[in-house]
C-alpha angles and dihedrals in degrees: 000000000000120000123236125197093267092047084047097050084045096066092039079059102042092045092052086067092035087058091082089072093044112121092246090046092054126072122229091270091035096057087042087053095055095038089068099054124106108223088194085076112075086198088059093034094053093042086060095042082054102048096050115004100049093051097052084038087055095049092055118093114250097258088062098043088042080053093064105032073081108044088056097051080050087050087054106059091038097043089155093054097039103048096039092054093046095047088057086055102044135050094220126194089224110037141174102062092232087178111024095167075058096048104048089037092060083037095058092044093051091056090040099067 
């Protein structure tokens, strides 16, 4: 699928909260917690959205977090577009995104609460 300028905006958005799992933005035990986990398992997928996405998500003004509410409902319903596009920007622990319906649904849930 094409992107258009929303969907554009969307993963720059996306991307700005993802960046809390990038490689650069990780430290040594950080990066080795993350490796472990199985992203297959939402419990283990939604403990690691919690413990570094929401804070980054809750820091942001409400503009912002109201900003990516919506990216990731877009992200929901173009998993393909989304993750693949997000994968070519971040160096991810736990790449490649086997699941990513999985991954922006427990996304959405972790930011949700």
């Amino acid at each position: 699928m094409k992107k258009n300028k929303q969907a554009e905006n969307n993963i720059d958005t996306l991307t700005s909260l993802l960046k809390v799992f990038d490689t650069v933005m990780l430290s040594d035990q950080e990066w080795e917690e993350l490796v472990e986990i199985d992203i297959e398992r939402e419990d283990e997928l939604f403990r690691a959205f919690r413990k570094y996405a929401t804070p980054e998500y809750e820091s942001m003004d409400p503009t912002s977090q109201t900003m990516i509410r919506d990216a990731v409902l877009a992200a929901c319903s173009e998993v393909d577009l989304y993750s693949r596009e997000i994968m070519q920007r971040l160096s991810l622990p736990f790449s490649p995104i086997t699941n990513p319906q999985l991954f922006f649904t427990t996304l959405r849930e972790a930011i949700a609460e």
